[in-house]
DSSP file (Angstrom, degrees, kcal/mol; ACC not computed):
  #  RESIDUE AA STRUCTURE BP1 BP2  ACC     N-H-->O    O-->H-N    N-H-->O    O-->H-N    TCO  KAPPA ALPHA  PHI   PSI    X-CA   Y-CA   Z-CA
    1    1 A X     >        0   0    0      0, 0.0     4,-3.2     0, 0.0     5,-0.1   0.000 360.0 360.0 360.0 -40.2  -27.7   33.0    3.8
    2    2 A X  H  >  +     0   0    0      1,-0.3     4,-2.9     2,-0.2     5,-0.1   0.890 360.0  51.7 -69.5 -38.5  -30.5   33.3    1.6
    3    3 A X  H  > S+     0   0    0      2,-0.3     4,-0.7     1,-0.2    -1,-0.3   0.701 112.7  52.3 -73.8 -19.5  -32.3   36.4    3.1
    4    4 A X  H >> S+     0   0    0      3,-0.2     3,-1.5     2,-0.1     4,-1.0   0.915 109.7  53.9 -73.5 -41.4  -28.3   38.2    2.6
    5    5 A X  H 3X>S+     0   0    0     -4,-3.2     4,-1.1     1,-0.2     6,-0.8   0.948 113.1  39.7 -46.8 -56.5  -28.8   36.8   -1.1
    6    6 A X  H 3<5S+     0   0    0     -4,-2.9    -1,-0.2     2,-0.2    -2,-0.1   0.706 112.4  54.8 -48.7 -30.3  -32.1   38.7   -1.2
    7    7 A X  H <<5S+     0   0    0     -3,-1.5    -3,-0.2    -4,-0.7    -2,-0.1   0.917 113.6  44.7 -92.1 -81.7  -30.9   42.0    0.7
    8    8 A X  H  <5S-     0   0    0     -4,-1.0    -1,-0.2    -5,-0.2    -2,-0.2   0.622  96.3-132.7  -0.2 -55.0  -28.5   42.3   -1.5
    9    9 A X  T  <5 +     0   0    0     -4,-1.1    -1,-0.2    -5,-0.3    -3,-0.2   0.425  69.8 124.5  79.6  -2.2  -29.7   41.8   -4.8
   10   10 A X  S   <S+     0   0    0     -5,-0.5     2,-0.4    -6,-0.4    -4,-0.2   0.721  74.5  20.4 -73.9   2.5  -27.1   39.9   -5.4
   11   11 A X  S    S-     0   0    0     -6,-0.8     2,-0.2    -9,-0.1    -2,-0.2  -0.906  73.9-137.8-153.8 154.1  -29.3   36.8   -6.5
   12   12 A X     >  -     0   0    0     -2,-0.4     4,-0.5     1,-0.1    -6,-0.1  -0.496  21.1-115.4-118.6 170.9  -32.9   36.8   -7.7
   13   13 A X  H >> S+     0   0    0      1,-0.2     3,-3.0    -2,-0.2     4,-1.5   0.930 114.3  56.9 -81.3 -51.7  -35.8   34.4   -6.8
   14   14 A X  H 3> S+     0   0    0      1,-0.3     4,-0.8     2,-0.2     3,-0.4   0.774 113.2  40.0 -55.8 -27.3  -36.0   33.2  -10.3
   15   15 A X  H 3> S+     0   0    0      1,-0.3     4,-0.7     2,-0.2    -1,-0.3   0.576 101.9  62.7-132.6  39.5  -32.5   32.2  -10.2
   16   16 A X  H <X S+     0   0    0     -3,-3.0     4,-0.6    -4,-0.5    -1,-0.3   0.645 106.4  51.6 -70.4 -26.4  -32.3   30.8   -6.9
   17   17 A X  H  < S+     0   0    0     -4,-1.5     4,-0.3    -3,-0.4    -2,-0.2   0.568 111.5  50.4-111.0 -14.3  -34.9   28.5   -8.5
   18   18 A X  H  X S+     0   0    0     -4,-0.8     4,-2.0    -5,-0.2    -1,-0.3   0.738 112.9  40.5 -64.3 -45.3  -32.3   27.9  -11.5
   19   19 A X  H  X S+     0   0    0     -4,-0.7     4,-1.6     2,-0.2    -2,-0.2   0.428 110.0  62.3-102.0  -2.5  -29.3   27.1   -9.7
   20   20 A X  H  X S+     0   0    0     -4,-0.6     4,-1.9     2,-0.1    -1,-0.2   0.804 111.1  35.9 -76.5 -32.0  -31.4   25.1   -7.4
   21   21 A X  H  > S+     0   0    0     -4,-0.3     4,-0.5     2,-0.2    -2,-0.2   0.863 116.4  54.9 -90.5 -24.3  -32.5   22.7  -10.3
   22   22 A X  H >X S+     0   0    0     -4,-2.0     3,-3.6     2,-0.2     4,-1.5   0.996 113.4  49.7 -41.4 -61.6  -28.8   23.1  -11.8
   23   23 A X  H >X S+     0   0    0     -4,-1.6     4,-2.7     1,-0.3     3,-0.9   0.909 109.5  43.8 -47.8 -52.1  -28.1   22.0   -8.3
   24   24 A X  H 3X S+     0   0    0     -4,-1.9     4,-1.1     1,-0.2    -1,-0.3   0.619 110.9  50.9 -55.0 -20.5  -30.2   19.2   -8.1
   25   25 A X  H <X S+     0   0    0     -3,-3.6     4,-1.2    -4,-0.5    -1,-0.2   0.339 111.2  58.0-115.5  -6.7  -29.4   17.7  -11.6
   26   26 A X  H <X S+     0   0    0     -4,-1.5     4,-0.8    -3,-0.9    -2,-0.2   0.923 110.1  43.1 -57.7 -74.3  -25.6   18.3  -10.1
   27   27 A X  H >X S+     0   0    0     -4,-2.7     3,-2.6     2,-0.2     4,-0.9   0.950 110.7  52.0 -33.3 -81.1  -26.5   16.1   -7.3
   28   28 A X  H >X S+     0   0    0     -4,-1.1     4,-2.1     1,-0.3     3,-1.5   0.774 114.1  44.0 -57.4 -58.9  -28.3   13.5   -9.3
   29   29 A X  H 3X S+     0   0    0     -4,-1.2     4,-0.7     1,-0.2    -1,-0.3   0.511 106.2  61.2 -44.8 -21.8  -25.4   13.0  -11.7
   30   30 A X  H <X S+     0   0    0     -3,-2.6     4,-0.9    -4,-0.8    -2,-0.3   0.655 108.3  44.2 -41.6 -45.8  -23.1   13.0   -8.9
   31   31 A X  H XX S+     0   0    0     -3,-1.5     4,-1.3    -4,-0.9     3,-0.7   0.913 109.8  54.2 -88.8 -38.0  -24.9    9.9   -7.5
   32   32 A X  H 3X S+     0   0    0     -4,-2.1     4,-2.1     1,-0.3    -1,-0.2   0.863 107.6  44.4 -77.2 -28.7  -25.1    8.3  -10.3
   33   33 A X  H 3X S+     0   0    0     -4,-0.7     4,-2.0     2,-0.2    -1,-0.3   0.782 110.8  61.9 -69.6 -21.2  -21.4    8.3  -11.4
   34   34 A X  H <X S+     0   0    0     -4,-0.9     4,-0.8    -3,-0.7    -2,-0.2   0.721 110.2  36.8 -64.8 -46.9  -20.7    7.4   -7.8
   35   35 A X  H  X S+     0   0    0     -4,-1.3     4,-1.1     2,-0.2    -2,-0.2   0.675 110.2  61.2 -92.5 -25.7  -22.6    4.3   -8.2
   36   36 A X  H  X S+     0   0    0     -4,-2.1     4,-1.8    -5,-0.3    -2,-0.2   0.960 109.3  50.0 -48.9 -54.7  -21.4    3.6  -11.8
   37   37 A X  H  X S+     0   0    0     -4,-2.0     4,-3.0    -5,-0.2    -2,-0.2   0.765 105.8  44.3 -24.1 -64.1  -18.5    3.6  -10.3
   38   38 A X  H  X S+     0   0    0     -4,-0.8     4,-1.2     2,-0.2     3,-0.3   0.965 116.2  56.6 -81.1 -87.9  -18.8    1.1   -7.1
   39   39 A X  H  X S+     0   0    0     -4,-1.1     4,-0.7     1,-0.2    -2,-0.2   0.523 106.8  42.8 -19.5 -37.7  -20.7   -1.2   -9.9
   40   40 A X  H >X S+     0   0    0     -4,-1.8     3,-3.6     2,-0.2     4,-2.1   0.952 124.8  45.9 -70.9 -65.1  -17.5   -1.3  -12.5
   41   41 A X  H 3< S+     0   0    0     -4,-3.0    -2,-0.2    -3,-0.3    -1,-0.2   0.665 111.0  45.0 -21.7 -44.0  -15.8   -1.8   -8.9
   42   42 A X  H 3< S+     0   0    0     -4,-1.2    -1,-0.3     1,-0.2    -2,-0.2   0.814 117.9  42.8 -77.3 -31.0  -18.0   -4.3   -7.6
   43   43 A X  H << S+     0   0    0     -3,-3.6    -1,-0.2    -4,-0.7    -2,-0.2   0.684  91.7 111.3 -99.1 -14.7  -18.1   -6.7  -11.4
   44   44 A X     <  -     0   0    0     -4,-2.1     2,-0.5    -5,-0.1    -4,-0.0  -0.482  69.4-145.9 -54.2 133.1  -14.1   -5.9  -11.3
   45   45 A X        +     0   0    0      2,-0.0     2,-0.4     0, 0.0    -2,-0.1  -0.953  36.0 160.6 -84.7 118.8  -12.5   -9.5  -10.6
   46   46 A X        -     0   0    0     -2,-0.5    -2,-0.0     3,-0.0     0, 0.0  -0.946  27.9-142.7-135.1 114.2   -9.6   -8.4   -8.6
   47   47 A X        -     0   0    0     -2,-0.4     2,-0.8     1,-0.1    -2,-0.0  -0.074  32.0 -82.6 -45.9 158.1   -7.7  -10.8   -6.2
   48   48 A X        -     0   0    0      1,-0.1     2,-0.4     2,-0.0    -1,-0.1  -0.853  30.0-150.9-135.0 143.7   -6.3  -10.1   -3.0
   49   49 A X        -     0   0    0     -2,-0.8     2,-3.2     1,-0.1    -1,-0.1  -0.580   4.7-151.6 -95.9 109.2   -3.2   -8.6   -2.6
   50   50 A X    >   +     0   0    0     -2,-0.4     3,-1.0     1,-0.1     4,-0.1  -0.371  22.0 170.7 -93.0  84.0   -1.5   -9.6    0.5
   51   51 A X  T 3   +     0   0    0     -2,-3.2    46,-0.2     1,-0.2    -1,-0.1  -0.134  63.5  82.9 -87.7  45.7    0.6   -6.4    1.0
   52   52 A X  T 3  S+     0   0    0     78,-0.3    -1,-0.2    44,-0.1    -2,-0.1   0.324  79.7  60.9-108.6 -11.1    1.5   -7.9    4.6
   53   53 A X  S <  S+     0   0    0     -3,-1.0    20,-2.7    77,-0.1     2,-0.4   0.467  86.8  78.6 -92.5   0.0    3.9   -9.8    3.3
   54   54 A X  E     +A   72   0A   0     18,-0.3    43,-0.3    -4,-0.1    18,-0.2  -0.852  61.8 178.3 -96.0 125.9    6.2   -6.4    1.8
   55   55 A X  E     -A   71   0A   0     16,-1.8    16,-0.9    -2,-0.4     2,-0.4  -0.734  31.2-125.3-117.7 179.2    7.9   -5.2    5.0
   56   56 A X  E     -AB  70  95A   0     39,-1.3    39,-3.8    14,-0.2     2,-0.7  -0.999  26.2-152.5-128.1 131.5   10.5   -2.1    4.9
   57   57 A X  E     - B   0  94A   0     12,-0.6     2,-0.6    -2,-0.4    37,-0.2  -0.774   7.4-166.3-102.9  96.1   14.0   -3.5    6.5
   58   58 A X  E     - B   0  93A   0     35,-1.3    35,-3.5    -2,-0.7    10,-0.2  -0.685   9.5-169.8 -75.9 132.7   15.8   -0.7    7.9
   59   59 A X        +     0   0    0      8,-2.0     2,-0.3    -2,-0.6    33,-0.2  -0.535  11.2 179.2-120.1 173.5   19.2   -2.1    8.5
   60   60 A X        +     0   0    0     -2,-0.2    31,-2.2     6,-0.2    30,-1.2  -0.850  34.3  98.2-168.9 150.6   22.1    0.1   10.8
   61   61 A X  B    S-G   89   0B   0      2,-0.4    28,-0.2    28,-0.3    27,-0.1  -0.872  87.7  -3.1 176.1-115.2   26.1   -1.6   11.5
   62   62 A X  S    S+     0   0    0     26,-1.6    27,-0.2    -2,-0.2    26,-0.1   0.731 105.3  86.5 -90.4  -4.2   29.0   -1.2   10.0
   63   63 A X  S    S-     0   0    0     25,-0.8    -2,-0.4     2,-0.1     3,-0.0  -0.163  86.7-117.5 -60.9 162.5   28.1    1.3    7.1
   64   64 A X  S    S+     0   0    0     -4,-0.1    -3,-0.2     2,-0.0    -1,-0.1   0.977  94.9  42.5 -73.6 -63.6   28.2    4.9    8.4
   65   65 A X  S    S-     0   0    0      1,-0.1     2,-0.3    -5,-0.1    -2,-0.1  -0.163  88.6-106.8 -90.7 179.9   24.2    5.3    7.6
   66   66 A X        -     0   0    0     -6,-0.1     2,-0.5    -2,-0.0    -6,-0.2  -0.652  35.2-147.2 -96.3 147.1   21.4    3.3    8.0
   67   67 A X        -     0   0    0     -2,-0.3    -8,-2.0    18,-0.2     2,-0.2  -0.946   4.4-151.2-131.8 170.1   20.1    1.9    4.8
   68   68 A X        +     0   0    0     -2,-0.5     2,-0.2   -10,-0.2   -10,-0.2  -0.650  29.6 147.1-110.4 135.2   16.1    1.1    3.7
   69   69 A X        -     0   0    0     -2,-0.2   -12,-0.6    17,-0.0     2,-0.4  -0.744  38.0-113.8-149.3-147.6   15.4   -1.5    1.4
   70   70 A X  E     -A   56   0A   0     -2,-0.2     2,-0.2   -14,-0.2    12,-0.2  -0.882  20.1-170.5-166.6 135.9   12.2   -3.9    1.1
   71   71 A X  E     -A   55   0A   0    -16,-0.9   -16,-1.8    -2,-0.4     2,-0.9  -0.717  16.4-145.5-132.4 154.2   11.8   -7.3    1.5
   72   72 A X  E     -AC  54  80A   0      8,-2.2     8,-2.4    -2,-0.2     2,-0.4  -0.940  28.9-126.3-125.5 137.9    8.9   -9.4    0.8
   73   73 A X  E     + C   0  79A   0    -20,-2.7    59,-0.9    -2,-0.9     6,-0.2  -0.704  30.8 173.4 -81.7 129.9    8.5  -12.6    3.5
   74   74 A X        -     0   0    0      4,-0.6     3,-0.4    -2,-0.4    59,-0.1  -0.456  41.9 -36.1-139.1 167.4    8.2  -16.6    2.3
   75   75 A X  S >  S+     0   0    0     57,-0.2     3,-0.8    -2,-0.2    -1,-0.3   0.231 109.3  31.9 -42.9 154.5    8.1  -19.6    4.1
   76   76 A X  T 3  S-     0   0    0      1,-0.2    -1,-0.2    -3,-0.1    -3,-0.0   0.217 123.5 -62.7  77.0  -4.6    9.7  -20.7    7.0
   77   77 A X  T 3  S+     0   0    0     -3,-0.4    43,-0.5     1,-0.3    -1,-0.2   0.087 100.5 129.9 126.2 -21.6   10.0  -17.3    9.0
   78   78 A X    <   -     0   0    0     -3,-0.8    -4,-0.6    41,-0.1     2,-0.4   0.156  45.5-152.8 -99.2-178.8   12.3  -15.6    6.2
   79   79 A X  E     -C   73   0A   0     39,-0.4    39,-2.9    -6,-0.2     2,-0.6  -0.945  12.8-149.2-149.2 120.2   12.4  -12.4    4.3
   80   80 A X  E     +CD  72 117A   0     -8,-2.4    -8,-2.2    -2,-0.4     2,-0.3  -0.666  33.4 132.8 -93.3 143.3   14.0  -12.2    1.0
   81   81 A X  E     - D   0 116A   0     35,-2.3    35,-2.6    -2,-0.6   -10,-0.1  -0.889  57.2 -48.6-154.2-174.7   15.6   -9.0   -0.3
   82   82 A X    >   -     0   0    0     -2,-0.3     3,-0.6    33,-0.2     4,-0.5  -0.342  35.9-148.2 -42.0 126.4   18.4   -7.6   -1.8
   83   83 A X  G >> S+     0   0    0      1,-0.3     3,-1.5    31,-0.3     4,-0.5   0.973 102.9  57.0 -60.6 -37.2   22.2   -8.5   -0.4
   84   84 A X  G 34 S+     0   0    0      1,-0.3    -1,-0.3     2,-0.2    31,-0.0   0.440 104.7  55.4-100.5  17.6   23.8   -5.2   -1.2
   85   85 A X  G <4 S+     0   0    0     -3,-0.6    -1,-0.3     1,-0.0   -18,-0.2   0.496 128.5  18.4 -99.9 -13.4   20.6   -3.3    1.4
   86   86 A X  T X4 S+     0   0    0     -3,-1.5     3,-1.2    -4,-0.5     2,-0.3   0.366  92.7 115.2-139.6   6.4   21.7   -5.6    4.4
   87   87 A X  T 3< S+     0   0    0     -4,-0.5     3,-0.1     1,-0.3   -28,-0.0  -0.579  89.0  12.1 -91.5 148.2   25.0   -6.7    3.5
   88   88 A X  T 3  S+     0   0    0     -2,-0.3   -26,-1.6     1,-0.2   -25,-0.8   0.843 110.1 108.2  73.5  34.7   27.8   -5.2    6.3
   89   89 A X  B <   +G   61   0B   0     -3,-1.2   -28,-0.3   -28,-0.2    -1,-0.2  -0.934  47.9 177.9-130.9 151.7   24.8   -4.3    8.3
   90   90 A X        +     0   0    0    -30,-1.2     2,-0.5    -2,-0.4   -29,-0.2   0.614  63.8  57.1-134.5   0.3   23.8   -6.1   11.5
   91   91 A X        -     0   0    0    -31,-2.2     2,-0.5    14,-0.1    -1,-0.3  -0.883  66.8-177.1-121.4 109.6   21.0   -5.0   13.4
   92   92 A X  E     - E   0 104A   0     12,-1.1    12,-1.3    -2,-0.5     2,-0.4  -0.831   8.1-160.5-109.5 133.9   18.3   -5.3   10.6
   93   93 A X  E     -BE  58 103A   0    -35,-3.5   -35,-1.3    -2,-0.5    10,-0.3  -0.939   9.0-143.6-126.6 143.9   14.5   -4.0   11.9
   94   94 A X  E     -BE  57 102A   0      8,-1.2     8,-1.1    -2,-0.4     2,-0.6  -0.537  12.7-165.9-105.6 128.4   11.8   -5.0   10.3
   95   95 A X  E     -BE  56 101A   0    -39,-3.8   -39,-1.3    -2,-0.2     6,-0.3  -0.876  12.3-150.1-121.7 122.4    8.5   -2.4    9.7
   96   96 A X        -     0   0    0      4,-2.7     3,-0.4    -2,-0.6   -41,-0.1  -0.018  37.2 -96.1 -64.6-173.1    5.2   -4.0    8.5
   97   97 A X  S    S+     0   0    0    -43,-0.3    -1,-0.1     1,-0.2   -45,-0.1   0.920 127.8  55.2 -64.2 -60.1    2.6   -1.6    6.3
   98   98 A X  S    S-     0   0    0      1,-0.1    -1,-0.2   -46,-0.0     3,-0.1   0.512 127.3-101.1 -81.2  21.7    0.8   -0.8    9.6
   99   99 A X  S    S+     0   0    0     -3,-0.4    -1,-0.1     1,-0.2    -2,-0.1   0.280  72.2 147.1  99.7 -19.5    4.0    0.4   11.4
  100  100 A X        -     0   0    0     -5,-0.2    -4,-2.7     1,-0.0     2,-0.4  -0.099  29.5-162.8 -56.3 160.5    4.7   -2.9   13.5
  101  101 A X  E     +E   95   0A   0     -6,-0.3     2,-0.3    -3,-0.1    -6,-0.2  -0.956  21.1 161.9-142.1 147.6    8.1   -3.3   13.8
  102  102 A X  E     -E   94   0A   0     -8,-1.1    -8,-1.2    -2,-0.4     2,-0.3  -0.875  37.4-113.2-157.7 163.3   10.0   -6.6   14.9
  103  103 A X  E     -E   93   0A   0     -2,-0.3    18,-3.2   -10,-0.3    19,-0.6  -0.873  25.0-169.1-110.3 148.0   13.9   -7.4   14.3
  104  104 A X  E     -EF  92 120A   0    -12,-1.3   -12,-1.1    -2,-0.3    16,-0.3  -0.949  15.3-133.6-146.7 156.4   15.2  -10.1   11.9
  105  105 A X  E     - F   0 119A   0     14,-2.8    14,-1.0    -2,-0.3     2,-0.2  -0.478  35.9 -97.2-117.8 162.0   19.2  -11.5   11.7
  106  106 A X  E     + F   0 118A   0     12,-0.2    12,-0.2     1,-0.2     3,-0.1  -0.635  46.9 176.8 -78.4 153.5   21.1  -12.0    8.3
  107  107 A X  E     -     0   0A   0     10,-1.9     2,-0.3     1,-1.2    -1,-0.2   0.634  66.5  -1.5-127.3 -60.1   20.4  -15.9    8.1
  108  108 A X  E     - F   0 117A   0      9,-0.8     9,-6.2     2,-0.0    -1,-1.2  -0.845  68.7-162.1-121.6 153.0   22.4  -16.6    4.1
  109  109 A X  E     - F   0 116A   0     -2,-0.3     7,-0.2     7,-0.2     2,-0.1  -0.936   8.9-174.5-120.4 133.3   23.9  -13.9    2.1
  110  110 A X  E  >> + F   0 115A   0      5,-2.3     5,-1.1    -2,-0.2     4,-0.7  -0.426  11.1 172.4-129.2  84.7   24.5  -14.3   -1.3
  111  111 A X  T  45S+     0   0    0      3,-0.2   -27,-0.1     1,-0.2     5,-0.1   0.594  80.9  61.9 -50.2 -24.1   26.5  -11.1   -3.0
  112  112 A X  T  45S+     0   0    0      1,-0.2    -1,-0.2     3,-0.1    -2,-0.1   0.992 120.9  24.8 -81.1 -73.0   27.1  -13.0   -6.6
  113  113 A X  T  45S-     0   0    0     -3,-0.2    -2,-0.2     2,-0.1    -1,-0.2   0.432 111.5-123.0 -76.2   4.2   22.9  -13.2   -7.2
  114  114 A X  T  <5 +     0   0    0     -4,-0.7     2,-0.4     1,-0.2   -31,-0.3   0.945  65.3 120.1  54.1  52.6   22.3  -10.3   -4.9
  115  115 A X  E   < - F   0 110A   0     -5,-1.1    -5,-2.3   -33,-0.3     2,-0.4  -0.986  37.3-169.0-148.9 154.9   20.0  -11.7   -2.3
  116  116 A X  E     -DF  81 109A   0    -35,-2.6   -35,-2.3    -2,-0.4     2,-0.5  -0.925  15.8-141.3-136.8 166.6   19.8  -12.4    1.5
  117  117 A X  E     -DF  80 108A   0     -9,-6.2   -10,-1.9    -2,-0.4    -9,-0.8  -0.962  16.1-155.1-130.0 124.5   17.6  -14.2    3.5
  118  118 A X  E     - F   0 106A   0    -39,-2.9     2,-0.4    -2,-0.5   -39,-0.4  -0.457   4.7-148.8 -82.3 160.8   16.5  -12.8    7.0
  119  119 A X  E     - F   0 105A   0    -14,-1.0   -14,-2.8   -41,-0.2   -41,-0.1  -0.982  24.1-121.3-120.3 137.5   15.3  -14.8    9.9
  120  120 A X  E     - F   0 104A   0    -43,-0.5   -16,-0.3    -2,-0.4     3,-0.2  -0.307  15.4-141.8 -48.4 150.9   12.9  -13.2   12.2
  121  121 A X  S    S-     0   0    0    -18,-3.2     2,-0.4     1,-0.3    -1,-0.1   0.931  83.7  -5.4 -68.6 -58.6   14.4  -13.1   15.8
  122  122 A X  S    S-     0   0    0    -19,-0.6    -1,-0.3    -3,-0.1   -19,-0.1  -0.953  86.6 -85.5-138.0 143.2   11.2  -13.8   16.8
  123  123 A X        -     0   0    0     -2,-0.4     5,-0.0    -3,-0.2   -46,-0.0  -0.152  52.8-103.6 -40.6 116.0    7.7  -14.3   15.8
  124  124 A X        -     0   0    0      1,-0.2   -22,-0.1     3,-0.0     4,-0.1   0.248   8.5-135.0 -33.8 162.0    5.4  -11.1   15.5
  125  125 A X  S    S+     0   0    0      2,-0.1    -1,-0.2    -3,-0.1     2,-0.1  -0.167  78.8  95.6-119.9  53.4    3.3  -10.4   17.7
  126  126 A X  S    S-     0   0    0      1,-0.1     2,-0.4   -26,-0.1     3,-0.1   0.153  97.4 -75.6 -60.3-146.2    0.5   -9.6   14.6
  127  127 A X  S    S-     0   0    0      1,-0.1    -2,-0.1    -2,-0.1    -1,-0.1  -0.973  80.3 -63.4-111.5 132.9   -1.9  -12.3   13.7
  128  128 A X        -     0   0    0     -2,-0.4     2,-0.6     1,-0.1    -1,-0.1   0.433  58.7-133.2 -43.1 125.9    0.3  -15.2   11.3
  129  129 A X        -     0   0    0      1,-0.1     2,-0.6    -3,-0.1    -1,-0.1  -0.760  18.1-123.3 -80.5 132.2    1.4  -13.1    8.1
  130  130 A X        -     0   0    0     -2,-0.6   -78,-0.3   -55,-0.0   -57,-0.1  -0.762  25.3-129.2 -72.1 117.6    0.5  -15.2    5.2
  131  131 A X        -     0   0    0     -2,-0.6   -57,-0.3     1,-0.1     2,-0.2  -0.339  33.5 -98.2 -61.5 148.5    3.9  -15.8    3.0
  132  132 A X        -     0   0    0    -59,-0.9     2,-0.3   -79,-0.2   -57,-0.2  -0.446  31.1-136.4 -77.1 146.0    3.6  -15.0   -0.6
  133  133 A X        -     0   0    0     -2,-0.2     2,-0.5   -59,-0.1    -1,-0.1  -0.448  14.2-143.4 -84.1 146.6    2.9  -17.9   -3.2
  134  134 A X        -     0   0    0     -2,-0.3     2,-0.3     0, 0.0    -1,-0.0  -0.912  21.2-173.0 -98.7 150.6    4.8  -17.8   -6.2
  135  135 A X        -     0   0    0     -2,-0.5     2,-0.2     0, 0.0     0, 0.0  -0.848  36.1-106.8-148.3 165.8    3.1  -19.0   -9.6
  136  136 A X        -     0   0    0     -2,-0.3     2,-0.3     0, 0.0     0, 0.0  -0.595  41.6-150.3-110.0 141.2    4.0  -19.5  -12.7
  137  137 A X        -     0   0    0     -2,-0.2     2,-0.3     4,-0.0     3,-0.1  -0.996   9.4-131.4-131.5 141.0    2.5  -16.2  -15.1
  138  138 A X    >   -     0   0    0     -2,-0.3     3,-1.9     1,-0.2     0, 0.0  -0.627  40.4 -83.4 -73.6 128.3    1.4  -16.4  -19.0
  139  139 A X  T 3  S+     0   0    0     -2,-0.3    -1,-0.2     1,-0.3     3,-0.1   0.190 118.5  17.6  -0.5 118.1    2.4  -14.3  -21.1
  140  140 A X  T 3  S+     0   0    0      1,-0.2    -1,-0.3    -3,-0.1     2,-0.3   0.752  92.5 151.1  70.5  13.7    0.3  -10.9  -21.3
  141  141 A X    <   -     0   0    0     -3,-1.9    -1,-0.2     1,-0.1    -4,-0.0  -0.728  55.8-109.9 -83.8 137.2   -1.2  -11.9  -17.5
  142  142 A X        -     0   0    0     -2,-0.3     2,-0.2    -3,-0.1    -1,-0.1   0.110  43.9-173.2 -23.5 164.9   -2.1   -9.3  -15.4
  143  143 A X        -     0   0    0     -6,-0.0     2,-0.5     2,-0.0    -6,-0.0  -0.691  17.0-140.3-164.1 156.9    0.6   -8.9  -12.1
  144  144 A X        -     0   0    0     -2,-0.2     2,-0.3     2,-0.0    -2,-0.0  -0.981   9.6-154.2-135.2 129.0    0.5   -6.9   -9.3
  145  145 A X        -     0   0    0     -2,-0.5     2,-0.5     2,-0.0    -2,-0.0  -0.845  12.8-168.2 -94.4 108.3    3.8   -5.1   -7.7
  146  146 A X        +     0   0    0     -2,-0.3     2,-0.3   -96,-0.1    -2,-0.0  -0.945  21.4 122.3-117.3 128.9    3.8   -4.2   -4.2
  147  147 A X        -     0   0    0     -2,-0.5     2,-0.4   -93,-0.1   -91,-0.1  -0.991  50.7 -87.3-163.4 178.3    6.5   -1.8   -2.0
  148  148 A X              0   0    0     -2,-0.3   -93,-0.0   -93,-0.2    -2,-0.0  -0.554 360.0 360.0 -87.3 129.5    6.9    0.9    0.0
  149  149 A X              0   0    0     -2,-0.4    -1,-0.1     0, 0.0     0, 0.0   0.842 360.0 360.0-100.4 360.0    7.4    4.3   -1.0
């Protein structure tokens, strides 16, 4: 490439030797924002966010179509969501983040508060999903929203 740069004319020695030290001071500032970066990252306190516990419940029954909603799994096997996403529906299947898929049964419905509770059919065959905790949050505390898009 360089000897067509030469034959050419299109490019000179002198300012190959300029847009090599542009380049190079390109570079250098490159790494250094790169590592500024991973450092803010690194001194960030961030918690971890168990987005294994958001599944997306595709549901199919008596509606004409199937409908999608999202459900986030608690103790005891269950998955809370929304009634009116599972309600008339009976074969609910359940799709983790990484695509696993399992079926879960309506277990309570409740249309008045809008919530259901699923029961897995059966256990996953992942590794045990840790349910999400609930806590009490303060005023003006951080919180972090997880769902499928």
């Amino acid at each position: 490439m360089l000897v067509w740069l030469f034959q050419t004319s299109a490019i000179s020695p002198s300012q190959l030797m300029f847009i090599s030290i542009r380049a190079k001071i390109f570079l250098v500032l490159s790494i250094c924002l790169v590592l500024a970066a991973a450092f803010i990252y690194a001194q960030t306190d961030r918690r971890h966010i168990n987005n294994n516990s958001v599944v997306l419940i595709s549901s199919v029954g008596c509606r004409s179509a199937e409908t999608r909603t999202v459900g986030t799994i608690i103790d005891g096997g269950f998955i809370l969501t929304v009634a009116h996403g599972v309600a008339g529906q009976n074969a609910n299947r359940i799709i983790f983040a990484d695509g696993e898929t399992t079926q879960a049964s309506i277990a309570v419905i409740d249309s008045n508060l809008d919530l259901a509770l699923l029961k897995f059919d059966q256990a996953p065959l992942r590794s045990p999903v840790k349910p999400i905790k609930f806590a009490s949050a303060k005023p003006g505390e951080s919180v972090t929203f997880v769902a499928f898009n």
